[in-house]
C-alpha positions in Angstrom: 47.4 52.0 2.4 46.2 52.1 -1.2 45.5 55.3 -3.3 41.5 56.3 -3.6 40.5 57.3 -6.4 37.6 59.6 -5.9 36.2 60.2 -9.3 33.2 58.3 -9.5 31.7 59.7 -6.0 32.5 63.5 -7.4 30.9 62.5 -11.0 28.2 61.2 -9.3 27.4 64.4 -7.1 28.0 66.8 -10.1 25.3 64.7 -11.7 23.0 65.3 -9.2 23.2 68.8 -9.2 22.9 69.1 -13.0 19.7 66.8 -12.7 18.6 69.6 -9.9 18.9 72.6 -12.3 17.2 70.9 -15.4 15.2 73.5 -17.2 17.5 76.5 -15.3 19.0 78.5 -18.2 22.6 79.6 -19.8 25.5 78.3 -18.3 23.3 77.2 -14.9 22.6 73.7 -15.8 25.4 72.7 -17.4 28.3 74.1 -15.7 28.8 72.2 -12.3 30.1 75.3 -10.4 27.3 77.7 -11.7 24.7 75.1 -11.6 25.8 74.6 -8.2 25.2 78.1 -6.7 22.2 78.0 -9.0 21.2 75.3 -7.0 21.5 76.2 -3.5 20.1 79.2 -4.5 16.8 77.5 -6.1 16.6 75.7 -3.2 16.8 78.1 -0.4 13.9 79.8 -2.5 11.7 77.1 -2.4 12.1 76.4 1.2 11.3 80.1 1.9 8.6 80.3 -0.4 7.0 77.2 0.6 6.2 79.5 4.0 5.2 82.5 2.1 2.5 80.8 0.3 0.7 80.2 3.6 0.6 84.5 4.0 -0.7 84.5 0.1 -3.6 82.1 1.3 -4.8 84.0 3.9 -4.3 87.5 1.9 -6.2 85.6 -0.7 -9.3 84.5 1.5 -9.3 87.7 3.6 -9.7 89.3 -0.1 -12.5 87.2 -1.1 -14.7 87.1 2.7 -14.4 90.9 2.2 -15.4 90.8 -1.5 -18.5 88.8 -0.7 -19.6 90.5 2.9 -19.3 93.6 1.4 -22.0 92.8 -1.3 -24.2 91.9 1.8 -23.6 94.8 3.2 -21.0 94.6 5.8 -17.2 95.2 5.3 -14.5 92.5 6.7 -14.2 93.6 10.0 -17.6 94.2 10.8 -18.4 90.4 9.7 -15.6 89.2 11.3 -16.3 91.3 14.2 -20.3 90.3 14.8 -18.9 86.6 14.0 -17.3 86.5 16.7 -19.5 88.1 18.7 -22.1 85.7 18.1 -20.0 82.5 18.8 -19.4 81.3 15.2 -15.9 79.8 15.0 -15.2 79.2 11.0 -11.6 79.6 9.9 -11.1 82.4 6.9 -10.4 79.0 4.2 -13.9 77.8 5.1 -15.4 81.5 4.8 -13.9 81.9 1.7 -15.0 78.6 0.1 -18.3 79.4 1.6 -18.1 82.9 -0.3 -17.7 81.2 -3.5 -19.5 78.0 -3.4 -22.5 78.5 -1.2 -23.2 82.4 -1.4 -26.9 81.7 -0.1 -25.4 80.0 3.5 -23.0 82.9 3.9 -25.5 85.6 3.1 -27.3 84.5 6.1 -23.5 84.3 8.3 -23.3 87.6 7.0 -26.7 88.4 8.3 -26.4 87.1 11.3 -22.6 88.9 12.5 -24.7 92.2 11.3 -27.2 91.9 13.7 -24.7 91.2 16.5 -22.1 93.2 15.1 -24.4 96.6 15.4 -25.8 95.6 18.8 
């Protein structure tokens, strides 16, 4: 059986890993061993992250319905409250797109899950 020689494979993986932690800094993109745990560590935070974000959204648009039903007169849970109460079925991205680009449409949801809201 003849001898392997395995270098260009390994040069080629420790290539790819310094390509991966461009822009990381010190020793972390250039030494293969660092820039490898910098790496898997970079990557394990962008997996997680990536599912965190969808919390930050919601946190976000809950902050920004509130904001804006709150200047009509109603806090967040009394207009989501009387919303549902009254049958309308929006998601909180729409509501809060609706808070900052069409303040007149919400005013009158906002009106509207008061009235139910109180009865």
């Amino acid at each position: 059986m003849p001898r392997v020689k395995r270098g260009v494979t390994t040069h080629r993986r420790h290539k790819k890993v310094l390509a991966l932690t461009k822009g990381h800094r010190a020793t972390k993109h250039s030494l293969f061993r660092r820039a490898n745990e910098s790496m898997l560590k970079s990557l394990s935070y962008a997996y997680a992250h990536r599912r965190e974000r969808k919390g930050d959204m919601r946190r976000l648009w809950i902050t920004r319905i509130n904001a804006a039903s709150r200047a009509n007169g109603l806090n967040y849970g009394q207009f989501m409250e009387g919303l549902r109460k009254s049958g309308i079925e929006i998601n909180r991205k729409m509501l809060a797109d609706m808070a900052v680009r069409e303040p007149e449409a919400f005013a009158s949801l906002v009106t509207t899950a008061g009235e139910k809201a109180r009865s």
